[in-house]
C-alpha positions in Angstrom: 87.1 1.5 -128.9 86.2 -1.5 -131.5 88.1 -3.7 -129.2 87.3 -2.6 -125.9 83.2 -3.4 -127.1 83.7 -7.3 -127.9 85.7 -7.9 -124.8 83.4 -8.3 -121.9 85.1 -7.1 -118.7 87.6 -4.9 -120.2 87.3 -1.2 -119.6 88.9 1.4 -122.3 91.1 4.4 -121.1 91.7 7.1 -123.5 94.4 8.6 -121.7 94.4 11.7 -123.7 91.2 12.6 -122.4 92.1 11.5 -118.6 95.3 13.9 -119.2 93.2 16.7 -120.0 90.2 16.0 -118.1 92.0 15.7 -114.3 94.7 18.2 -115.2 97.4 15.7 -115.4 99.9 17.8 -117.5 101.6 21.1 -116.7 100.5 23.5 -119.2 100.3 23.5 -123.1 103.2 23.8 -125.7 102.0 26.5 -128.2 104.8 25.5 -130.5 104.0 21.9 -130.5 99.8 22.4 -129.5 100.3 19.5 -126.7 99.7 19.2 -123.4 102.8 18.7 -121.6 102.2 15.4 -119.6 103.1 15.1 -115.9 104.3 11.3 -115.7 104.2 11.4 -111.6 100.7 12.5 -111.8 99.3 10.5 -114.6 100.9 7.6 -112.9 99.8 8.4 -109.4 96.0 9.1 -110.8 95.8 5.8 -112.9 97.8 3.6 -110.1 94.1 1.9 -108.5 92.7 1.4 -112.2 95.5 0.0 -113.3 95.8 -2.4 -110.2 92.5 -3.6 -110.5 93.1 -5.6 -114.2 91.3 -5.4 -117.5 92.4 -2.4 -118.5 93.1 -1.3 -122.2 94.9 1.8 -122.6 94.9 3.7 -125.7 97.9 6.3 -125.9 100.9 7.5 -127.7 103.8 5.2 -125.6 104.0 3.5 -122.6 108.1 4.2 -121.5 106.7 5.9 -118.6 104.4 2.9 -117.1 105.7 0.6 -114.6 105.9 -2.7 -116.3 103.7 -4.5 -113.3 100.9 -3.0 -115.4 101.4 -4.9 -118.1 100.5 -8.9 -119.5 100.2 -7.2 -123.3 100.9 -4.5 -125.0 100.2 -3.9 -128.4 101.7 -1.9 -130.9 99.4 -0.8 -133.8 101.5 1.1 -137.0 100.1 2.5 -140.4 101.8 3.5 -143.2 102.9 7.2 -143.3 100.9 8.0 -145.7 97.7 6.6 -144.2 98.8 8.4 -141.2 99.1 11.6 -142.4 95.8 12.1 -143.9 94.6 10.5 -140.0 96.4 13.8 -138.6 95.7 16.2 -141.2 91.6 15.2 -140.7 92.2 15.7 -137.2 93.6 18.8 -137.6 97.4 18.1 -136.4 100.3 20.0 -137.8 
């Protein structure tokens, strides 16, 4: 979010919350507590956003994209044991 703030013309899609939000999975994983994401559909729904440039979007991978989408993408890593504490505040299992 930091990011998407100092850089004018740049819009920030969580695409967690688009996932859940327009219904782009089908159904929820008890065992795992995830949405099960429908690529087609997530593709599909961000397909005109993604055309139009400037987007910056914050998720979990990106094997699923078409790689016209893309100029940059960034991969951010924390130690383990920063991460888990992340999770575990969260509430993740």
């Amino acid at each position: 979010r930091e990011l998407a703030q100092q850089l004018p013309g740049f819009t920030l899609v969580e695409l967690g919350e688009v996932i859940k939000e327009n219904h782009l999975h089908s159904g929820w994983d008890a065992e795992n507590e995830a949405y099960l994401w429908d690529e087609d559909r997530i593709c599909d729904h961000l397909e005109d956003t993604m055309a139009r440039g400037g987007v910056i979007l914050d998720f979990h991978g990106a094997d699923f994209f078409p790689e016209r989408w893309y100029d940059l993408v960034v991969v951010l890593r924390a130690d383990n044991s920063v991460l888990y504490d992340r999770l575990a505040a969260r509430h993740y299992k």
